[in-house]
C-alpha positions, 0 to 999 in steps of 0.5 A: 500500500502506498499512502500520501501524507499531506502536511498542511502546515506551511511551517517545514520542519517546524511544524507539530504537524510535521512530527504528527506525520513522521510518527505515523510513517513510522508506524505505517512501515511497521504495518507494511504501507509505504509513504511519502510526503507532500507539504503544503506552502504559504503561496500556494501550489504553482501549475508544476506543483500541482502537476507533481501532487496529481502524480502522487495522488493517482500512485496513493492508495490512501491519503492523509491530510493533517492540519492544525486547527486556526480559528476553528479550521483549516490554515489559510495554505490548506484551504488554497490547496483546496480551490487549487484542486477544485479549480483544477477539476475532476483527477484521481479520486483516492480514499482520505482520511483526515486529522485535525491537531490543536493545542486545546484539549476539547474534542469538539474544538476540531470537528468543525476542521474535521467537517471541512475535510470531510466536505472537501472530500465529497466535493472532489469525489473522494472516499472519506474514510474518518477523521480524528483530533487530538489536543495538547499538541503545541508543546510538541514545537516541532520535535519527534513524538518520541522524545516525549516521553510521557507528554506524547503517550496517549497521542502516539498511541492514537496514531498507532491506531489510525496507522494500524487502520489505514494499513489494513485499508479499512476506516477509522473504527469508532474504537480508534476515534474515542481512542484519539479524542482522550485528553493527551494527559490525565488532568482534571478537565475544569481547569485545563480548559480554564487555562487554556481559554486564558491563554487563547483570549490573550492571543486573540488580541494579537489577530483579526479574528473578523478578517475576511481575505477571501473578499473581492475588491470592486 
């Protein structure tokens, strides 16, 4: 099996999407799928980008796309991918699955991505085979999943679940999605989510969060 991974983080190296996606090619090797890796960038994808990603989608037996949660959905560089292959229209047609990751430990913070993907994919007419979130994810900033420790257990053990699923050509089982969903750590909810709604009121002074860029100017 040959499964494509879609980061859809601009950030490169940087980015705990791209940690999230190199764990989970371990462990697809493990289960006997192959993998490769396409990136997302800030600009968009060009005619020759998108000629090559075309490629990579009809070789894909599966594919991955994995993105952070910004302002309850997909980045700005994942969604031009989206109107890229839209505009582009009808092309291979491979079966997705979808992980949505944020720092918010929440479950519901990421069914409105998760959503997003999913209607993406009947769009183009693809096969939507499930999608999981996972929260807590900003401490990883960038580093292997592995040199965790115990911070990473529980999501590592999500994505073995999501690998072992995907290599066995199957959906994501409801069994791995309540697996995915469970606090990344055992903490008492209450004051997590008080925290963290702290933090995230302090960010959001730094954004417009009512911008509207997709907004055509007469």
């Amino acid at each position: 099996m040959n499964v494509l991974l879609i980061q859809g983080s601009p950030r490169g190296r940087r980015a705990n999407t791209g940690s999230i996606l190199a764990f989970l090619a371990t462990e697809l090797a493990i289960g006997g799928a192959q993998s490769e890796t396409y990136a997302v960038s800030a600009r968009g994808p060009g005619p020759d980008d998108l000629d090559g990603l075309h490629a990579q989608l009809a070789a894909a037996d599966a594919v991955v796309l994995a993105a952070p949660v910004y302002l309850d959905t997909v980045p700005a560089a994942t969604q031009r991918l989206f109107e890229s292959l839209s505009a582009r229209g009808p092309g291979p047609a491979p079966p997705l699955y979808g992980i949505a990751h944020s720092g918010y430990f929440e479950p519901v913070h990421k069914l409105c991505e998760l959503r997003t993907m999913r209607l993406f994919c009947e769009a183009m007419g693809w096969s939507w085979r499930g999608g999981v979130g996972f929260g807590g994810t900003s401490p990883i900033e960038g580093r292997p999943l592995e040199d965790l420790g115990g911070l990473t257990r529980r999501l590592r053990a999500g994505l073995q679940a999501v690998a072992a699923d995907i290599a066995a050509g199957r959906p994501l089982s409801q069994k791995t999605v309540a697996l995915c969903s469970r606090p990344p750590l055992p903490l008492p909810t209450r004051p997590v989510v008080w925290l963290t709604n702290r933090q995230g009121r302090k960010e959001r002074r730094k954004v417009d969060a009512f911008a509207r860029p997709y907004d055509r100017r007469p």
